[in-house]
C-alpha positions in Angstrom: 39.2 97.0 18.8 38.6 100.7 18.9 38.0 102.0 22.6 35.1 102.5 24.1 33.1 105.6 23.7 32.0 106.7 27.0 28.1 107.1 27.2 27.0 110.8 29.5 23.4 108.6 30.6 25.7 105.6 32.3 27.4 108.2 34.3 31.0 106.4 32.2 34.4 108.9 33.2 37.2 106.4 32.1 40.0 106.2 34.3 43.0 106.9 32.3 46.2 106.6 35.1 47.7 103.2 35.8 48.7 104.5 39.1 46.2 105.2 40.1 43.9 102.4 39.3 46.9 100.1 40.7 46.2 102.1 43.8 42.8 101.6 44.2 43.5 98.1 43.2 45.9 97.8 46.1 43.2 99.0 48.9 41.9 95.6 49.1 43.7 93.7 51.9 42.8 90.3 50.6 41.1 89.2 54.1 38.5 86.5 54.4 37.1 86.0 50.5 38.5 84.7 47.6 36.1 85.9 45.6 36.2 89.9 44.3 33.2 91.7 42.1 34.4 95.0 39.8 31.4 97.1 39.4 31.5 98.8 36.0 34.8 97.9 34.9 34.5 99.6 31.4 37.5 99.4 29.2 39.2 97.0 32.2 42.0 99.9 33.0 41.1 98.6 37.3 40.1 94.7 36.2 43.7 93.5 34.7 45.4 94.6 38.5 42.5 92.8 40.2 43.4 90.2 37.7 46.7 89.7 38.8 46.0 89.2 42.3 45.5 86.0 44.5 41.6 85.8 44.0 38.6 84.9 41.4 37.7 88.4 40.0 34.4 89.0 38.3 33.2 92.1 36.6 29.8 93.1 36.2 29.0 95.9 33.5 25.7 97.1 32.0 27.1 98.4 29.0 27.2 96.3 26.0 30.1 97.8 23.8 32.5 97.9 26.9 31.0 94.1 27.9 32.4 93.0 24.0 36.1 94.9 24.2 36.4 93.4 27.7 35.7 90.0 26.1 37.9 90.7 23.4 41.1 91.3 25.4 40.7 89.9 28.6 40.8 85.9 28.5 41.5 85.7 31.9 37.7 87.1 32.5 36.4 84.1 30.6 32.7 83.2 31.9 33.4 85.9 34.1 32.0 88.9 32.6 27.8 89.3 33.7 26.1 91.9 31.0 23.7 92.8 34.0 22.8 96.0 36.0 24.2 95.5 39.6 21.1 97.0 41.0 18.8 94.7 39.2 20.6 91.4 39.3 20.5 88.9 41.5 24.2 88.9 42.0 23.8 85.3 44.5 23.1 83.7 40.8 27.1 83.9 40.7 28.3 83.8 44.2 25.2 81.8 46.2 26.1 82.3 50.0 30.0 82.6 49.6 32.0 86.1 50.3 33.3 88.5 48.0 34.4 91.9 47.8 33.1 94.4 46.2 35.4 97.3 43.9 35.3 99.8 41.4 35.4 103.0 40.1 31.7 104.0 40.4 29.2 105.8 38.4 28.6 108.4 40.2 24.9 108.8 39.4 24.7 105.8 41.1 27.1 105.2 43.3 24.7 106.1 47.0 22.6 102.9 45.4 25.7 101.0 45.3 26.5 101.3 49.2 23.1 101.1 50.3 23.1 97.6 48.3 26.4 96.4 49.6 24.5 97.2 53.0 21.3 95.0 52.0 24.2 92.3 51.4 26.7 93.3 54.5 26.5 89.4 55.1 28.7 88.6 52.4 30.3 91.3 51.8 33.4 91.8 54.2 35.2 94.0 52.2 34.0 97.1 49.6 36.5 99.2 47.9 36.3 102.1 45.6 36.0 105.6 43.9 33.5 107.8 44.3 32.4 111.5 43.6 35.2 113.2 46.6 32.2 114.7 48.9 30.8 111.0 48.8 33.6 109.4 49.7 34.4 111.6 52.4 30.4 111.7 53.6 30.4 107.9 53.9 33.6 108.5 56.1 32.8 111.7 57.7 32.5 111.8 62.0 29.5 113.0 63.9 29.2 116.9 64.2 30.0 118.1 60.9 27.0 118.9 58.2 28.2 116.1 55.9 27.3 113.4 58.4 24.1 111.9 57.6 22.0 108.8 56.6 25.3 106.9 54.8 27.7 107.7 57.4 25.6 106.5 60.6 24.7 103.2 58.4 27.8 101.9 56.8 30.0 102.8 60.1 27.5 101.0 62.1 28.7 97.6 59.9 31.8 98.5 58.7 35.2 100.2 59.8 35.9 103.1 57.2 38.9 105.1 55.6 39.2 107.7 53.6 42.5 106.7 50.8 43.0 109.6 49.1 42.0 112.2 46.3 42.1 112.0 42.5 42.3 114.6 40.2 39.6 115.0 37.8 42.2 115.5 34.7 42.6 111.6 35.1 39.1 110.4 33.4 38.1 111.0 29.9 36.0 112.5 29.7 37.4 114.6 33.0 34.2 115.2 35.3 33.7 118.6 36.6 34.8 117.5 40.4 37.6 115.1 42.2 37.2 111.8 43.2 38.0 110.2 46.7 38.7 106.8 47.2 37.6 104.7 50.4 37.6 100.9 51.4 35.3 99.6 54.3 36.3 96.6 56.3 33.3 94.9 58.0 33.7 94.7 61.3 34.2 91.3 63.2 31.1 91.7 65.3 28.7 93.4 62.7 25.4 92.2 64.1 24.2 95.1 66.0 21.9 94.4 69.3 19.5 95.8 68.5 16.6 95.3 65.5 18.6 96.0 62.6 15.5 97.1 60.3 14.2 99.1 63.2 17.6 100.9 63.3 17.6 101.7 59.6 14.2 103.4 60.2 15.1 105.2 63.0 18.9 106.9 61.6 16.8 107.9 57.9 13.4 109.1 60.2 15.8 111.5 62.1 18.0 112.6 59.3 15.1 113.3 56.8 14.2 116.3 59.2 18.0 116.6 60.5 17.6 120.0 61.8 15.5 119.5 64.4 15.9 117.6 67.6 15.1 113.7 67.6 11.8 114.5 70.0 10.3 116.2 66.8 11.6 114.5 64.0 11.4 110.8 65.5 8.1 111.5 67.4 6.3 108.6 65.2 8.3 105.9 66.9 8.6 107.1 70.5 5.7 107.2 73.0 5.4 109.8 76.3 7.3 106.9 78.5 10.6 107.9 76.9 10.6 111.2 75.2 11.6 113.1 78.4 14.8 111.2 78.2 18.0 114.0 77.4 19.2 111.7 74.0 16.0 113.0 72.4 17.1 116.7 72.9 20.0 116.1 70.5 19.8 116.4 66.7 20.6 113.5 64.5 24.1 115.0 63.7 25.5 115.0 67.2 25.1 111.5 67.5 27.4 108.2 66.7 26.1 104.8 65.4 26.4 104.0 69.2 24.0 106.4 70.3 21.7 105.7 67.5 22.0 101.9 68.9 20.6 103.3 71.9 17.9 105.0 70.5 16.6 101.9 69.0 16.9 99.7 71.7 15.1 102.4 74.0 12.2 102.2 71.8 12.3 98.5 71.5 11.8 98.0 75.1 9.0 100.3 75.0 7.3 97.9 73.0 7.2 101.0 70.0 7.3 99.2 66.3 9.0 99.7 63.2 5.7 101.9 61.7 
């Protein structure tokens, strides 16, 4: 079968370097799931690594042409292929309650929606691996203090420990996009429940960071009350602050009886 023809509205950059999709392959360590999910797996240049590896892979690919070639020449992905937007489906149809990992070399129109899902579904997911746009990647990872810190940063380090693998070129796609690519792997933590409300937490890292230039007393002023406001963490913009402190935060306004608005 001819290849597929990649399609500009599905975001599709076929990666094109063994290497480097052996690589990316490699990043997952393998560590409590059997079970492993490729996110638009397209002509399967990622897939037949994860396919020779220790676990059940399954691939799930919204595009119809690369959903026929993958059936045509990948066996080993028999009943394993799911036609299906990963945004959309209701991926526990395949996997129920059990564990599995999560891979790929994302769209990268989509590829925020992706992490903020694996998030939604931190509970079986102990392990996410994967390429992204480079300023992504290296925002998901990025420390407090820096401008690129935000919303994704403070959320997936709160849940997950997270690395920054390396940089690939953009002459290694076809079509090339017009940036590089980083890849990065989080590795859930072994105490991932935080103490704290967890939905309250959400609300209170996006409230700050949707008005991340000004100090939390302003831009978090909706969820705190006069008993607490005086307190010195509120002086501090959303930027200078770790998942740790944002674990404060929360908790501060939890025992001022303050809800989730």
């Amino acid at each position: 079968m001819e290849k597929v023809r990649a399609k500009k509205h599905l975001g599709q950059h076929f990666l094109n370097d063994e290497s480097v999709a052996k690589n990316i392959a490699d990043a997952l360590t393998l560590e409590g799931y059997t079970k492993v999910l490729e996110i638009g797996p397209g002509m399967g240049v990622l897939t037949k690594y994860l396919l020779d590896k220790p676990i059940e892979t399954f691939v799930v690919e919204i595009d119809k042409e690369s959903v026929v070639y993958l059936e045509k020449n990948y066996e080993k992905l028999h009943d394993h292929i799911i036609g299906e937007d990963f945004l959309k489906y209701n991926i526990k149809k395949v996997f129920n309650e059990e564990p599995f990992a999560i891979i790929g070399n994302f769209p990268y129109n989509i590829s925020t929606q992706i992490v903020f899902r694996t998030l939604e579904m931190r509970n079986q997911i102990p392990e996410f691996a994967g390429m992204f746009q480079k300023e992504v990647a290296e925002r998901i990872c990025e420390k407090k203090g820096s401008k690129a810190y935000g919303i994704l940063s403070v959320l997936c380090q709160a849940f997950y420990d997270v690395e920054y693998l390396f940089t690939v070129s953009e002459h290694v796609f076809t079509p090339p996009p017009k940036v590089k690519s980083g890849v990065m792997r989080m590795k859930r933590k072994e105490n991932y429940h935080l103490p704290c409300s967890e939905k309250l937490f959400f609300t209170v890292v996006k409230t700050a960071f949707n008005q991340r230039r000004k100090t939390l007393r302003n831009s978090i002023k909706s969820l705190i009350n006069d008993e607490i406001k005086d307190d010195e963490i509120f002086n501090l913009r959303p930027e200078q602050l770790g998942f740790e402190e944002f674990i404060t935060i929360t908790q501060k306004i939890e025992a001022y009886g303050i809800q989730n608005q």
